[in-house]
Biotite code that builds the C-alpha atoms (Angstrom):
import biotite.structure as struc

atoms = struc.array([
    struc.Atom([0.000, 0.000, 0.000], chain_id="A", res_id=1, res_name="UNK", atom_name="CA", element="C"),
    struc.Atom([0.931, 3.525, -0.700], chain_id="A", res_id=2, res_name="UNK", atom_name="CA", element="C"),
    struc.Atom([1.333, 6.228, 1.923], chain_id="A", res_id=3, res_name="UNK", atom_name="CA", element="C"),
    struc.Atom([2.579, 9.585, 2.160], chain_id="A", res_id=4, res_name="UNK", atom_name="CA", element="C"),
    struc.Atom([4.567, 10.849, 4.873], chain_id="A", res_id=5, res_name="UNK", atom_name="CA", element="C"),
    struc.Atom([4.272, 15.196, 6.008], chain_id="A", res_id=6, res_name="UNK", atom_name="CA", element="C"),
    struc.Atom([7.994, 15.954, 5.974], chain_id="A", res_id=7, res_name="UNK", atom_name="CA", element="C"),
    struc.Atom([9.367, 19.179, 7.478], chain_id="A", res_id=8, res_name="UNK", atom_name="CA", element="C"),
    struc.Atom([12.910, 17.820, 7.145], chain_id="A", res_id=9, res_name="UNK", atom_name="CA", element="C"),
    struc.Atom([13.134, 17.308, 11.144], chain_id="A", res_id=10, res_name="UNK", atom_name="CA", element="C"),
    struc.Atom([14.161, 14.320, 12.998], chain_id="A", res_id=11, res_name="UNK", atom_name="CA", element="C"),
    struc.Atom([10.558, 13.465, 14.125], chain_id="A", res_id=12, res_name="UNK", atom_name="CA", element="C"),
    struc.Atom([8.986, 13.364, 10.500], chain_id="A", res_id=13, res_name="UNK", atom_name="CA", element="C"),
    struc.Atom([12.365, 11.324, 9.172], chain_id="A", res_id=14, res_name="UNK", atom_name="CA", element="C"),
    struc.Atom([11.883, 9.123, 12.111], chain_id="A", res_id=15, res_name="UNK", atom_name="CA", element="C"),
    struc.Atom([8.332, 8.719, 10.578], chain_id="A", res_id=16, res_name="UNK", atom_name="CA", element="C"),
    struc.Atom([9.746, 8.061, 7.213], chain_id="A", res_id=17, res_name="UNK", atom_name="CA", element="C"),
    struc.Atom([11.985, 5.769, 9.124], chain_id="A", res_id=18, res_name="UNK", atom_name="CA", element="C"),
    struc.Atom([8.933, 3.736, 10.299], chain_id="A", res_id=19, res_name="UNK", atom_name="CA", element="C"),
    struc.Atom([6.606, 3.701, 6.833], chain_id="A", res_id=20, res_name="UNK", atom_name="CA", element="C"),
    struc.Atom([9.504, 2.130, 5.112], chain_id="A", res_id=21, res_name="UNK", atom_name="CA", element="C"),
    struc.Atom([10.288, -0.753, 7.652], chain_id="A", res_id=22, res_name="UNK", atom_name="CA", element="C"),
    struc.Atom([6.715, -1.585, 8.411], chain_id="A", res_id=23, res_name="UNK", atom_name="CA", element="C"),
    struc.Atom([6.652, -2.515, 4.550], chain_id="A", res_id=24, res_name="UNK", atom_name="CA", element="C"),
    struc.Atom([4.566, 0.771, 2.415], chain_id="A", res_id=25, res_name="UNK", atom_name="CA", element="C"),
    struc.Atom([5.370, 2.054, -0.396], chain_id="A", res_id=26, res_name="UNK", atom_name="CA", element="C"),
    struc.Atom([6.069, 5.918, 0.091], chain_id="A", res_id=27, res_name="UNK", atom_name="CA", element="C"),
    struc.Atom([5.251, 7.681, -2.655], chain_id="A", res_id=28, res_name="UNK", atom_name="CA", element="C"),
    struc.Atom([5.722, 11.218, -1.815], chain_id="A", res_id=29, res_name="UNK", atom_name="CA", element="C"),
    struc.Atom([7.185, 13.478, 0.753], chain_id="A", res_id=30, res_name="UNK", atom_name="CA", element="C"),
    struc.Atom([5.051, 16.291, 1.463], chain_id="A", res_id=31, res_name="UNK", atom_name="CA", element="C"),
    struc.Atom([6.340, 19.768, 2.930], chain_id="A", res_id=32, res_name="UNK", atom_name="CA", element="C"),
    struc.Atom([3.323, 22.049, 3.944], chain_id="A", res_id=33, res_name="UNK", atom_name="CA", element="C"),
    struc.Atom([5.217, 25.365, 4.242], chain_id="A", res_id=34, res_name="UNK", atom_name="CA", element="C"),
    struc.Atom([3.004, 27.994, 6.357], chain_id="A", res_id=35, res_name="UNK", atom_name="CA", element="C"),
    struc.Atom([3.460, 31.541, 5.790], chain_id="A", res_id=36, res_name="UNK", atom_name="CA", element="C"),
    struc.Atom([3.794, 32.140, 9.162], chain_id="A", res_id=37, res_name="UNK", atom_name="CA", element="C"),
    struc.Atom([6.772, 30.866, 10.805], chain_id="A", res_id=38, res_name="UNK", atom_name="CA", element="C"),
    struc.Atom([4.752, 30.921, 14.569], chain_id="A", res_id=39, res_name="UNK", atom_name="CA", element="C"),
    struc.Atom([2.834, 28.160, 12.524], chain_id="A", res_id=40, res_name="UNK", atom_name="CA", element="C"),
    struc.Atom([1.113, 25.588, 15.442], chain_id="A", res_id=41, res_name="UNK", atom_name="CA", element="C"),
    struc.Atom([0.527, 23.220, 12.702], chain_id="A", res_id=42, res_name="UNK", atom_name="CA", element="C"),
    struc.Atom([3.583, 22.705, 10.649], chain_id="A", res_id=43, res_name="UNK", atom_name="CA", element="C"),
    struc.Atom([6.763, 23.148, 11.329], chain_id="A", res_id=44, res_name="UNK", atom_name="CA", element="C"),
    struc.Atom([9.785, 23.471, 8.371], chain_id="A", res_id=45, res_name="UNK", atom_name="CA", element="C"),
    struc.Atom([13.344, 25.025, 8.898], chain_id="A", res_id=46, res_name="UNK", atom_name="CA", element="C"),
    struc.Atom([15.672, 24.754, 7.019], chain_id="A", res_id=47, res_name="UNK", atom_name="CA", element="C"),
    struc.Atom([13.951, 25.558, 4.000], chain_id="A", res_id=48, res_name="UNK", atom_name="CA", element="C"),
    struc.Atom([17.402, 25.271, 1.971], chain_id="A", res_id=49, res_name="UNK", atom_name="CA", element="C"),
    struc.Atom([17.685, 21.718, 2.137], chain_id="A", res_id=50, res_name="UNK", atom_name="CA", element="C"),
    struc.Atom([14.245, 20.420, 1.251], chain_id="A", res_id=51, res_name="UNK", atom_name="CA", element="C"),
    struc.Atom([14.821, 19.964, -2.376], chain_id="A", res_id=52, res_name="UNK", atom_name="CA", element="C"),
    struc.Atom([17.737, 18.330, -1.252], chain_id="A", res_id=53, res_name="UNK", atom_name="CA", element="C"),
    struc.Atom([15.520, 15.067, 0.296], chain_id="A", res_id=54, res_name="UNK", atom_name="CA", element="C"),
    struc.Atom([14.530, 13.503, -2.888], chain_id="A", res_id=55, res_name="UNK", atom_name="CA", element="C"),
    struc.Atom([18.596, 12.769, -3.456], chain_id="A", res_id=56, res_name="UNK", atom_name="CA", element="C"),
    struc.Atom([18.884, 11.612, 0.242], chain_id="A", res_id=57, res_name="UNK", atom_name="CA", element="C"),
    struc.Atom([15.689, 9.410, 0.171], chain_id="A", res_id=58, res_name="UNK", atom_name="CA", element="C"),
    struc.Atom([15.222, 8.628, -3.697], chain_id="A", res_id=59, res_name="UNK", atom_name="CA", element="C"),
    struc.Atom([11.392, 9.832, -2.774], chain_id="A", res_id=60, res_name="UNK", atom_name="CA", element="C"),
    struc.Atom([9.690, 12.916, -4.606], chain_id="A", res_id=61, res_name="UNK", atom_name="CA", element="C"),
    struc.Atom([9.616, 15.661, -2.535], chain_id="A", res_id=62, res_name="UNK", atom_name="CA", element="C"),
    struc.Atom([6.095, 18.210, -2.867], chain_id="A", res_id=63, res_name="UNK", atom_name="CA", element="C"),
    struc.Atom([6.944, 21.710, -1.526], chain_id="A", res_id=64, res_name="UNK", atom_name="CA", element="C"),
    struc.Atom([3.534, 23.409, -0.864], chain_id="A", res_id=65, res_name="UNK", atom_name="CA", element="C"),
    struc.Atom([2.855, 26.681, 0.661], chain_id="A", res_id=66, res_name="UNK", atom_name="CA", element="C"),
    struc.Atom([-0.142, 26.938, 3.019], chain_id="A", res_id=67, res_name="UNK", atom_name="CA", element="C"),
    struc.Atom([-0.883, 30.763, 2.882], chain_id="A", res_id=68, res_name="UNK", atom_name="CA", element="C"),
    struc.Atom([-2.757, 31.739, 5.730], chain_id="A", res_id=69, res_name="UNK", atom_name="CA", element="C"),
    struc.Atom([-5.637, 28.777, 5.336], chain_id="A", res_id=70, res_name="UNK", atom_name="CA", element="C"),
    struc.Atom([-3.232, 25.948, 6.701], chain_id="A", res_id=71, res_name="UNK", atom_name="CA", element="C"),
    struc.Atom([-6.177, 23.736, 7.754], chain_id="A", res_id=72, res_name="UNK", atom_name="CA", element="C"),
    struc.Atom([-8.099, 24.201, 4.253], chain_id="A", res_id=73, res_name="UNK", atom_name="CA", element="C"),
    struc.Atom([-4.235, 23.536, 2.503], chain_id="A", res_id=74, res_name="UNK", atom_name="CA", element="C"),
    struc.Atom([-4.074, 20.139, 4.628], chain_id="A", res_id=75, res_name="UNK", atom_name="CA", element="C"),
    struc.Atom([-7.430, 19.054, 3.693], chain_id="A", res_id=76, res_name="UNK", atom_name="CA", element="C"),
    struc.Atom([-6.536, 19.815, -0.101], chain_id="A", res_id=77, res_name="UNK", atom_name="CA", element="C"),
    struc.Atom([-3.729, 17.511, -0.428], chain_id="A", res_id=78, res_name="UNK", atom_name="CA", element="C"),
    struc.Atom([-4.963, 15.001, 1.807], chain_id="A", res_id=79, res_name="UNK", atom_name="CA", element="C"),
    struc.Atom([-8.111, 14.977, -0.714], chain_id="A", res_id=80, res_name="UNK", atom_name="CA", element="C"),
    struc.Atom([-5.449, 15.059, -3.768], chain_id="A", res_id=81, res_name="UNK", atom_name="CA", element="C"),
    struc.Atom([-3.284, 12.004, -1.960], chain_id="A", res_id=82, res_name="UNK", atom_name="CA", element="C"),
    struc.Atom([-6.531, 9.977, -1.459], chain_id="A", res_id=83, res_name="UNK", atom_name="CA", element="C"),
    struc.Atom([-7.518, 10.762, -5.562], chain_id="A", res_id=84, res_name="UNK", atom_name="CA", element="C"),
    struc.Atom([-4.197, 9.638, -6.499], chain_id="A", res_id=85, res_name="UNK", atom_name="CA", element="C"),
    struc.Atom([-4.898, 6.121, -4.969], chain_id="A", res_id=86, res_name="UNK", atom_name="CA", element="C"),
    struc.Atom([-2.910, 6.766, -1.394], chain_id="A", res_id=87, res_name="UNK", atom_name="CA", element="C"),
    struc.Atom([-3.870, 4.911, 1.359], chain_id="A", res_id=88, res_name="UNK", atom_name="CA", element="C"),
    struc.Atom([-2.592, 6.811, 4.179], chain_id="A", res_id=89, res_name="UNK", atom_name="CA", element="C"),
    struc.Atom([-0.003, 9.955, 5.755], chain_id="A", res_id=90, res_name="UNK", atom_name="CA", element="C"),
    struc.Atom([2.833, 9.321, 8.386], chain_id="A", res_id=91, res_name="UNK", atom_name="CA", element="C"),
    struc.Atom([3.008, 12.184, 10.375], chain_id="A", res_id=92, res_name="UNK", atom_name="CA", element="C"),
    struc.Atom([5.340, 13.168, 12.872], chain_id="A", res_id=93, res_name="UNK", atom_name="CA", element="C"),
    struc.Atom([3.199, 14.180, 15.544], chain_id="A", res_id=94, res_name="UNK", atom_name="CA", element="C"),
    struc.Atom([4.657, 13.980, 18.817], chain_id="A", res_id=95, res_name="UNK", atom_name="CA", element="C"),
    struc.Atom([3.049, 15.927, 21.873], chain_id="A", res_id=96, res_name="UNK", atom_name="CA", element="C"),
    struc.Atom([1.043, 18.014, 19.963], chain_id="A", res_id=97, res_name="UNK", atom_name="CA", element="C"),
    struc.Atom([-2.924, 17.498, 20.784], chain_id="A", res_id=98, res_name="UNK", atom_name="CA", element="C"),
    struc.Atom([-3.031, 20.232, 18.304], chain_id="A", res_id=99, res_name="UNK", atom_name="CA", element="C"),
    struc.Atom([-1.464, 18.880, 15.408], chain_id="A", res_id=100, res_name="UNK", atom_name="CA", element="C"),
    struc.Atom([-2.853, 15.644, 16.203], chain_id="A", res_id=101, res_name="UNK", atom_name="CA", element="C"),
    struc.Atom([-6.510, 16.213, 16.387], chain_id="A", res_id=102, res_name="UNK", atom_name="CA", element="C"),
    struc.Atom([-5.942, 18.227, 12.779], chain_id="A", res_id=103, res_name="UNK", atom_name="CA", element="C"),
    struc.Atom([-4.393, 15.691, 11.329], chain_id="A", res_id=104, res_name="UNK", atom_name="CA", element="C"),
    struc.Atom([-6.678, 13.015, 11.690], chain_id="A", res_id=105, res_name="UNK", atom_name="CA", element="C"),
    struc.Atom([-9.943, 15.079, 11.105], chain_id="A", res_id=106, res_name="UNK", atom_name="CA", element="C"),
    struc.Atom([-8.315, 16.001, 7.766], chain_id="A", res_id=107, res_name="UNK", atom_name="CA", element="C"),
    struc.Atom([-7.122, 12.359, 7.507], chain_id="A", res_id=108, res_name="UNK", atom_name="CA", element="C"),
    struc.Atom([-10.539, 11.168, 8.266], chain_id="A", res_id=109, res_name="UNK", atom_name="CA", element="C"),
    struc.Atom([-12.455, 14.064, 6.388], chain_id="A", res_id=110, res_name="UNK", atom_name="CA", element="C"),
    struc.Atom([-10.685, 12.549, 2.737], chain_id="A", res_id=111, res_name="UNK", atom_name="CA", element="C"),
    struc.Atom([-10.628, 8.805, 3.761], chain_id="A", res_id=112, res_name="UNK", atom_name="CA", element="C"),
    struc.Atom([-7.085, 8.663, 4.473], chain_id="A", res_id=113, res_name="UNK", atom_name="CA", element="C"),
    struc.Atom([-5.446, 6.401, 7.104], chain_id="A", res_id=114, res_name="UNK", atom_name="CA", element="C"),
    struc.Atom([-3.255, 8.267, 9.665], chain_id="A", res_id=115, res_name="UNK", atom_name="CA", element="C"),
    struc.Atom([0.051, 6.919, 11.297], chain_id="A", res_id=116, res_name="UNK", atom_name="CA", element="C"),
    struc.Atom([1.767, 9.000, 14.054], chain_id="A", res_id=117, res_name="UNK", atom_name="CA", element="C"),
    struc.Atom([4.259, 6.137, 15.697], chain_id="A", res_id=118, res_name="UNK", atom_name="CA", element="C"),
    struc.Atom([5.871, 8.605, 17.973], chain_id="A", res_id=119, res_name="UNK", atom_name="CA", element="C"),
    struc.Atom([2.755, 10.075, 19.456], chain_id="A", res_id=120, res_name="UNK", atom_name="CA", element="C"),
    struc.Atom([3.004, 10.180, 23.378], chain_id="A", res_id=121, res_name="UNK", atom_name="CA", element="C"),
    struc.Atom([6.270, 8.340, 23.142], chain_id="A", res_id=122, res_name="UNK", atom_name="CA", element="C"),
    struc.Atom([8.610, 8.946, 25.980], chain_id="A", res_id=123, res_name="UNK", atom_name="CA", element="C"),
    struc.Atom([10.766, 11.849, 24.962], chain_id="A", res_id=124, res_name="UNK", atom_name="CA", element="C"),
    struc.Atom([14.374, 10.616, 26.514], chain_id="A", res_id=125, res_name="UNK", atom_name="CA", element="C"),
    struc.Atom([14.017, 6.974, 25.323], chain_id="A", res_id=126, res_name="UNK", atom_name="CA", element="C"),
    struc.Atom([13.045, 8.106, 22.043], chain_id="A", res_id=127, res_name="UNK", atom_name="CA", element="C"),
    struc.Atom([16.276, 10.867, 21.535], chain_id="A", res_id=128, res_name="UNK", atom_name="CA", element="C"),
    struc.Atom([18.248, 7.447, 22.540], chain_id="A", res_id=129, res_name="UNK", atom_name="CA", element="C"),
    struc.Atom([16.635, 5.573, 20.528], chain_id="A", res_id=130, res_name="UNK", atom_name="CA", element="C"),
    struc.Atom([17.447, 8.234, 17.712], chain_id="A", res_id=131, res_name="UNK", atom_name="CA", element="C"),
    struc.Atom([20.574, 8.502, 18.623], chain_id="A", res_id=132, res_name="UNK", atom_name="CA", element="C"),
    struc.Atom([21.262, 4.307, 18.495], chain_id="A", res_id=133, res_name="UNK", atom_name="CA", element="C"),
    struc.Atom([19.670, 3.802, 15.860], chain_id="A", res_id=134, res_name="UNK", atom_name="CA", element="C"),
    struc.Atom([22.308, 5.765, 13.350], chain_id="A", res_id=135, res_name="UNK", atom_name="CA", element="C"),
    struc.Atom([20.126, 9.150, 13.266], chain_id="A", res_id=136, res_name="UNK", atom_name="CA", element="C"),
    struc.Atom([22.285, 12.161, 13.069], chain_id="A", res_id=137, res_name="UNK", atom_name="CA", element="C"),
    struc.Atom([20.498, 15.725, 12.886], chain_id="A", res_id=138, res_name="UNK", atom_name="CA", element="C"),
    struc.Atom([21.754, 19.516, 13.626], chain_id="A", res_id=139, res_name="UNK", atom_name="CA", element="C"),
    struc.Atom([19.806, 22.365, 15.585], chain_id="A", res_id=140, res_name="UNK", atom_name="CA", element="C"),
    struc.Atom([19.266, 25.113, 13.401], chain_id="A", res_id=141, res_name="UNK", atom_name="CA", element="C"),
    struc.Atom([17.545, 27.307, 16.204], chain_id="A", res_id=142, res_name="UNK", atom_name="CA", element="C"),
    struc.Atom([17.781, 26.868, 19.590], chain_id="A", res_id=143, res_name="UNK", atom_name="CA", element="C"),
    struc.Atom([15.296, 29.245, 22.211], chain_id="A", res_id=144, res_name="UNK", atom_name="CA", element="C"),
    struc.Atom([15.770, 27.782, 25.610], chain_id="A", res_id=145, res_name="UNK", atom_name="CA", element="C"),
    struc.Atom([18.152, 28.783, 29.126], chain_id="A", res_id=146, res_name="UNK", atom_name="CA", element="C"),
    struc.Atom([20.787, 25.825, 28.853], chain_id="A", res_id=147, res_name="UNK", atom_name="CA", element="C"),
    struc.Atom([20.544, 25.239, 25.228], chain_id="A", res_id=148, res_name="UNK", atom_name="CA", element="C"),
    struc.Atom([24.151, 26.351, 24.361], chain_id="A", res_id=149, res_name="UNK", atom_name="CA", element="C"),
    struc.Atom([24.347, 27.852, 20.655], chain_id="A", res_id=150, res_name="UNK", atom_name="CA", element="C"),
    struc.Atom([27.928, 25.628, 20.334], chain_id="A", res_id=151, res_name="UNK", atom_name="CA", element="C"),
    struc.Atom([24.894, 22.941, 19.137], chain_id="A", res_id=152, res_name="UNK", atom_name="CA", element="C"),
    struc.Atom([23.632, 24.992, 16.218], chain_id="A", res_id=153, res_name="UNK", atom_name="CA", element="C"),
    struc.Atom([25.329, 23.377, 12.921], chain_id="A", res_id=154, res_name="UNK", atom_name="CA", element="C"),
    struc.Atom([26.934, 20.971, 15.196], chain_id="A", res_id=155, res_name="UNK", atom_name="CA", element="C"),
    struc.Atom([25.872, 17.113, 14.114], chain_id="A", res_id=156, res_name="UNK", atom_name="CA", element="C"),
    struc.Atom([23.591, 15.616, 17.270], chain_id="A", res_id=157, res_name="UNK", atom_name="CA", element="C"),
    struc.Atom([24.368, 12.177, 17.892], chain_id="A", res_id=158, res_name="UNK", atom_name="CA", element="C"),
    struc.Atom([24.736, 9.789, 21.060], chain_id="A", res_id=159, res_name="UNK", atom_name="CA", element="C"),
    struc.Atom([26.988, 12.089, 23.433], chain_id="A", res_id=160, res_name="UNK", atom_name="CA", element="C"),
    struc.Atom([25.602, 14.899, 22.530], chain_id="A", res_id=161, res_name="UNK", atom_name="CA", element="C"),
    struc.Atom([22.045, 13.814, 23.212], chain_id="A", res_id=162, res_name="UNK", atom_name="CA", element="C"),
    struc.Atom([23.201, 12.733, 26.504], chain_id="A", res_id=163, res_name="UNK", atom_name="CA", element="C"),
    struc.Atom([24.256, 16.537, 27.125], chain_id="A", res_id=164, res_name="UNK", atom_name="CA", element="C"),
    struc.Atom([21.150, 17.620, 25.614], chain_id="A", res_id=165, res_name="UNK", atom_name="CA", element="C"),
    struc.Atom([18.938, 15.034, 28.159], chain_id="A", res_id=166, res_name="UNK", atom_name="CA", element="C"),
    struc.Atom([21.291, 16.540, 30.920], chain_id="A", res_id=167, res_name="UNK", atom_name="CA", element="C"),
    struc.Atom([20.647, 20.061, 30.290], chain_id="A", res_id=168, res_name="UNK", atom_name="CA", element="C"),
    struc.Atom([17.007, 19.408, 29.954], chain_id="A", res_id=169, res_name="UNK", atom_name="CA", element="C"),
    struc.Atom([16.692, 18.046, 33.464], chain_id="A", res_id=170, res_name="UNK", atom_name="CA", element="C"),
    struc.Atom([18.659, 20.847, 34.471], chain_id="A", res_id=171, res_name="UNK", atom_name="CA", element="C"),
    struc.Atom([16.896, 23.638, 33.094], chain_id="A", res_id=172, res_name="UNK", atom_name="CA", element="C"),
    struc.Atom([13.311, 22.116, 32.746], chain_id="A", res_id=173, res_name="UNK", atom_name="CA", element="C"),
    struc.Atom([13.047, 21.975, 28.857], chain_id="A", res_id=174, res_name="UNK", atom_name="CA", element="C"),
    struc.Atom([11.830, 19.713, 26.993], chain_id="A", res_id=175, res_name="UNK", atom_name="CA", element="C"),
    struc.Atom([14.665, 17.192, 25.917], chain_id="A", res_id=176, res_name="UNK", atom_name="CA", element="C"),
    struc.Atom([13.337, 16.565, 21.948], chain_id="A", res_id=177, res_name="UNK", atom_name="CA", element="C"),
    struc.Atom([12.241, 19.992, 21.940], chain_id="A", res_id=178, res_name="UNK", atom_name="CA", element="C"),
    struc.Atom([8.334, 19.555, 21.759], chain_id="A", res_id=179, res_name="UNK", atom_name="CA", element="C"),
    struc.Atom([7.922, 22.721, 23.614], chain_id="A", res_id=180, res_name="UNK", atom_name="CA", element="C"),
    struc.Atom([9.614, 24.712, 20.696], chain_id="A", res_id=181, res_name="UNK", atom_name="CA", element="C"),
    struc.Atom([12.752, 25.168, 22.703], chain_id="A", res_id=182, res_name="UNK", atom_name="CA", element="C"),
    struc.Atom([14.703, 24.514, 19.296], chain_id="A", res_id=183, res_name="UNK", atom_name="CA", element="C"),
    struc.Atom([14.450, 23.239, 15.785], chain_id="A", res_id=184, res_name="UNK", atom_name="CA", element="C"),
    struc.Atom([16.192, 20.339, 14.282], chain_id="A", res_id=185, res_name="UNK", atom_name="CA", element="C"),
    struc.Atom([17.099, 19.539, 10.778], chain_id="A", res_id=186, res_name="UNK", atom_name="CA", element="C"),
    struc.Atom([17.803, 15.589, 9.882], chain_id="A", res_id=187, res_name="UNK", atom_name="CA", element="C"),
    struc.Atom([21.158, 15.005, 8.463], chain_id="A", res_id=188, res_name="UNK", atom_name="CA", element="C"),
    struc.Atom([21.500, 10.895, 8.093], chain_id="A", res_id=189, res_name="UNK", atom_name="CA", element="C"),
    struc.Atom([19.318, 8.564, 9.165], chain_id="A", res_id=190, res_name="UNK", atom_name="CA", element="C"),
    struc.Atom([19.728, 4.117, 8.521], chain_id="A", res_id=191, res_name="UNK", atom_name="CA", element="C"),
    struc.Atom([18.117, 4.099, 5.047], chain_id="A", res_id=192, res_name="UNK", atom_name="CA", element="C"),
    struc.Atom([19.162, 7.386, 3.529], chain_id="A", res_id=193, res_name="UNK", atom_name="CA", element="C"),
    struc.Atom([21.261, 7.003, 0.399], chain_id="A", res_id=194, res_name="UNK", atom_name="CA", element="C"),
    struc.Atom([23.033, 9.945, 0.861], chain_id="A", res_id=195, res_name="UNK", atom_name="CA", element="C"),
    struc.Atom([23.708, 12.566, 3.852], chain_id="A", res_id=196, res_name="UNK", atom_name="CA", element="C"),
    struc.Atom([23.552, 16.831, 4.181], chain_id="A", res_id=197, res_name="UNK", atom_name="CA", element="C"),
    struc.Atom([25.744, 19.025, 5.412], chain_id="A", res_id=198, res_name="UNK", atom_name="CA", element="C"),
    struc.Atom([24.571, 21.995, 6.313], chain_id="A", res_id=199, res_name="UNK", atom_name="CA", element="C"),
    struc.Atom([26.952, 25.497, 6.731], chain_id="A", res_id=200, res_name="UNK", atom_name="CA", element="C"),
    struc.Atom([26.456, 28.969, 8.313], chain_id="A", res_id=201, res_name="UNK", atom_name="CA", element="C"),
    struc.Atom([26.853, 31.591, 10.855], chain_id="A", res_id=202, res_name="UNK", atom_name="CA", element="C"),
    struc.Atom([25.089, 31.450, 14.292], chain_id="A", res_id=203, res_name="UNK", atom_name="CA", element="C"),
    struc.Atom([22.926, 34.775, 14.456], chain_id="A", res_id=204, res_name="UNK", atom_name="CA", element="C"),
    struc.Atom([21.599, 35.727, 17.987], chain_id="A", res_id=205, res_name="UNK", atom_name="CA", element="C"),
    struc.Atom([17.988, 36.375, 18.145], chain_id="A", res_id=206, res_name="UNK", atom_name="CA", element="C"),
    struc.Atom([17.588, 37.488, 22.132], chain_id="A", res_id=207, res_name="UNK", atom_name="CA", element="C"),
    struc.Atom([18.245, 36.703, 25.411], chain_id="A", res_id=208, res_name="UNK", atom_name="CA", element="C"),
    struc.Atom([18.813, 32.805, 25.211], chain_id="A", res_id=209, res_name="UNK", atom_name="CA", element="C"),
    struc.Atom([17.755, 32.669, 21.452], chain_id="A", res_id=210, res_name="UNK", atom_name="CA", element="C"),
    struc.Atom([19.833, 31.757, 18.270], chain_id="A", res_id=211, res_name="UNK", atom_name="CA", element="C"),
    struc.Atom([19.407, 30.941, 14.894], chain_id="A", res_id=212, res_name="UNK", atom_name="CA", element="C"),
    struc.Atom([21.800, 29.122, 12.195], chain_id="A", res_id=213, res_name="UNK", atom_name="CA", element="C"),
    struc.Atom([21.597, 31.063, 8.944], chain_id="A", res_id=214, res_name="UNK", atom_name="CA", element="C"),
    struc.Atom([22.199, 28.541, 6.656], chain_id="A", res_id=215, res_name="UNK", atom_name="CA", element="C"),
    struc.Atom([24.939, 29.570, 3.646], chain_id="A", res_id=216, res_name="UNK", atom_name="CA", element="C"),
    struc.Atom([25.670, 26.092, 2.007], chain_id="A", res_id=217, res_name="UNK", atom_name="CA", element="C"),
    struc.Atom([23.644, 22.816, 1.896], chain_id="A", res_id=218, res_name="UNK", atom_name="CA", element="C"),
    struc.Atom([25.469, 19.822, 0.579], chain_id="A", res_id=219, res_name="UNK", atom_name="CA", element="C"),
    struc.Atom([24.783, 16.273, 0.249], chain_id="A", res_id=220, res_name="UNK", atom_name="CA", element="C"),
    struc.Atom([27.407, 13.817, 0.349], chain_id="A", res_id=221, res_name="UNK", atom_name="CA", element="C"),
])
């Protein structure tokens, strides 16, 4: 069966990529809803640079659409599209989110779609481990949280540095995969990638506590 998975190019929705492909479906698309407004509750997609860059990692189309300000009514449109093209369902994702995740599967539902979120509710530390040991590497690209050092932005995130980043987050009381928005990840290899990225640029400070990585160069290796 055919599914689609809602990519932003983060570690969650390649860990959902991750799980479409081993439980056996056929992915047929990557989908990027990009919102006009980068507050967006719904979807989330730094890095903009590198998305074109997925369908060379993965070997999978990639669909870049922009949402406007009517993200809901943009969801239900390509959910409807997927579902005319013969999909069966959409990997999302979707980890703490009661927001994304009640959206999701009303639009899901709405256009007959079947809707996969294997990481909803999962515990967060086990699950940046399990990242982390399963051969996921990803960079922050913005980091807005007391005791999230800006040495991490750029930097590649794998076991001992998720260790620091599950230390700091007991610390300093932030969420340790970052559901709370404390930063933003970009994947950069994950087990059944064919290639990897390598992202570039110069750490720009935002505020008290808040960075950014303003991406100059994406390559993929």
């Amino acid at each position: 069966m055919r599914v689609a998975v809602l990519f932003s190019g983060g570690k969650d929705s390649a860990y959902a990529l991750h799980c479409a492909l081993t439980n056996g479906f056929d992915v047929g698309e990557l989908l990027v809803l990009k919102p006009s407004n980068p507050a967006s509750w719904l979807f989330h997609v730094p890095g903009e640079e590198a998305h074109r860059s997925f369908e060379e990692l993965t070997g999978i189309p990639v669909k870049v659409v922009e949402t406007g300000s009517e993200e809901l009514k943009t969801l239900r449109e390509e959910f409807r599209r997927l579902k005319e093209e013969g999909y069966y369902g959409v990997y999302t994702g979707a980890l703490l989110s009661d927001y994304q995740r009640i959206n999701y599967n009303q639009a899901a539902y709405s256009e007959g779609l079947v809707l996969f979120s294997p990481l909803w509710r999962k515990n967060q530390e086990e699950y940046m481990r399990h990242l982390a040991a399963s051969g996921f590497t990803f960079t922050l690209l913005t980091v807005s949280a007391e005791g999230l050092s800006p040495d991490l932005l750029g930097a590649e995130i794998g076991a001992a540095e998720v260790e620091r980043i599950i230390s700091l987050s007991r610390r300093f009381g932030f969420n340790p995969s970052f559901e709370g928005g404390e930063a933003e990840t970009l994947i950069l290899s994950a087990p059944l990638f064919r290639k990897r990225l390598q992202v570039e640029g110069e750490v720009e400070e935002l505020g008290p506590a808040s960075y950014r990585l303003q991406i100059r160069e994406v390559r993929v290796l």
